[in-house]
C-alpha positions in Angstrom: -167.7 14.0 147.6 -168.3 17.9 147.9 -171.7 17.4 146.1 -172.9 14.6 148.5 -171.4 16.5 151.3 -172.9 20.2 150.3 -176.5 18.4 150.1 -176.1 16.8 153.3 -175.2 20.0 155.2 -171.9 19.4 156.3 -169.0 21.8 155.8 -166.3 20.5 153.3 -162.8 22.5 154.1 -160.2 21.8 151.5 -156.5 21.9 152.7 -153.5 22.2 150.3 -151.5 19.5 150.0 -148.0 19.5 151.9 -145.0 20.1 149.7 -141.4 18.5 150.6 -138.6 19.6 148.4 -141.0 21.2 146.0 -143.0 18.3 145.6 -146.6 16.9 147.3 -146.2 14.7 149.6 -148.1 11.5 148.3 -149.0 8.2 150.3 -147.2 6.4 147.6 -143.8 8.2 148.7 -144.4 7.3 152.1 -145.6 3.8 151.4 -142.5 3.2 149.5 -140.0 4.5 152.5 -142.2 2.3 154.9 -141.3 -0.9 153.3 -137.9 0.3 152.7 -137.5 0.9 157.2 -136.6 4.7 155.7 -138.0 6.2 158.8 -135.2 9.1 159.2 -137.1 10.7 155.8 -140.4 9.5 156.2 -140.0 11.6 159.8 -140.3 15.0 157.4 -143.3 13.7 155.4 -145.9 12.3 158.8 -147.0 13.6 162.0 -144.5 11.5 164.8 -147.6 9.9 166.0 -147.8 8.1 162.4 -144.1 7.8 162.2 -144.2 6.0 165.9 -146.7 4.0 165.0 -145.4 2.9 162.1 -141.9 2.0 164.0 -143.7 -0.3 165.8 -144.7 -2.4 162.1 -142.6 -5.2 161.1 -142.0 -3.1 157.8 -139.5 -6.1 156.6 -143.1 -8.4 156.3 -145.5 -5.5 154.8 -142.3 -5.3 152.1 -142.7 -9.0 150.7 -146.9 -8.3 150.3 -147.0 -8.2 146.6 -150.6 -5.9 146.6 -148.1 -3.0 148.8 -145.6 -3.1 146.0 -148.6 -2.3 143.4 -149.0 0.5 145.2 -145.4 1.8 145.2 -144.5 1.1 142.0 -145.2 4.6 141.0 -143.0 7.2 139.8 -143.2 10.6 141.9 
């Protein structure tokens, strides 16, 4: 991505990942509260525009979808 970006002129800024409790905060982890309606910890890892959007989900039905839980089942 950097390569294709660098020939194409556009400006490629890097940020460092966010660290909770020592550790990067990964999609996976949040994916994994999601399904599990954790929002009182997923508020600490996503901006509270995600975390309100994401209220809004039927988290319940996104839990049962067998390709989510492939995602999740990843230790972190």
């Amino acid at each position: 991505m950097k390569e294709i970006l660098f020939k194409s002129s556009i400006e490629l800024v890097i940020l460092p990942r966010l660290i909770e409790d020592f550790k990067p905060i990964s999609a996976t982890q949040v994916r994994k509260l999601f399904i599990q309606g954790n929002f009182k910890d997923m508020k600490k890892l996503v901006p509270i525009t995600t975390l309100k959007f994401l209220q809004k989900l039927n988290y319940k039905k996104y839990a049962q979808n067998p390709e989510l839980s492939k995602l999740i089942d990843k230790s972190f």
